[in-house]
C-alpha positions in Angstrom: 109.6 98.6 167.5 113.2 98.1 167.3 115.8 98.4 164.3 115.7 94.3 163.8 111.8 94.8 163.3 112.5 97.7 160.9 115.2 95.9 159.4 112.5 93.0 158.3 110.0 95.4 157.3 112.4 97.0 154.3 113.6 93.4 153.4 110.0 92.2 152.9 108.9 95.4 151.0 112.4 95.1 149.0 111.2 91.3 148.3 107.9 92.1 147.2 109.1 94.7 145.1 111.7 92.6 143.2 108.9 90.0 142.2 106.5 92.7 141.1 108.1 95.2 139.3 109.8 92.1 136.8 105.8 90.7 136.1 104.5 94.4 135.4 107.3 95.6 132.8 106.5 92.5 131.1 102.4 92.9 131.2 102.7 96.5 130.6 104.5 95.4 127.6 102.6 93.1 126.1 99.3 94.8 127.1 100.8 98.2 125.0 102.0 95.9 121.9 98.8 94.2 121.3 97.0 97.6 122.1 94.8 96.8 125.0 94.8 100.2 125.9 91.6 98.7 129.0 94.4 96.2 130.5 97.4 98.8 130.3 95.4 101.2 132.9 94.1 98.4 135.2 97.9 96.9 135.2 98.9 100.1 135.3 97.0 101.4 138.2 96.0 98.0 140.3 98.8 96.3 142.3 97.8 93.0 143.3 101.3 91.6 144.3 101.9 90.6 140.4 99.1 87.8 140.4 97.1 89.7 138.1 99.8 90.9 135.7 100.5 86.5 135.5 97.1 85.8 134.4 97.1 88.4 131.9 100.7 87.2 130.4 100.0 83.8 130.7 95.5 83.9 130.2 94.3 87.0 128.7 97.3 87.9 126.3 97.0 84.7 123.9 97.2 85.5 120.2 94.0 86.2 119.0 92.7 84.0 116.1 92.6 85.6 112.5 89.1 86.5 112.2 87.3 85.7 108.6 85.5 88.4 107.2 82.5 87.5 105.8 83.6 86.4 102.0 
């Protein structure tokens, strides 16, 4: 392997890194403001190249509806 070959390696994880880290502040956020304390840790801990921090901004972190108590 030569220095070109390294060269691309550190670009590509620099890439990957730039995309990801953005997405996860912004999960990790929301997940800790609405107090999903489940979804923090699995954000937290799983890296899954940011697709799963999307679908939690974008899927699982809609506001809930007001619930009615019974009346």
């Amino acid at each position: 392997m030569n220095f070109a070959d390294n060269q691309t390696y550190y670009i590509i994880i620099l890439l990957v890194a730039l995309w990801s880290v953005p997405w996860k502040g912004v999960a990790l956020w929301k997940a800790a403001r609405r107090g999903d304390k489940i979804w923090f840790v699995v954000l937290l801990v799983i890296n899954t190249l940011a697709i799963l921090e999307i679908a939690y901004i974008f899927i699982f972190s809609k506001k809930r509806k007001p619930q009615l108590d019974n009346l």
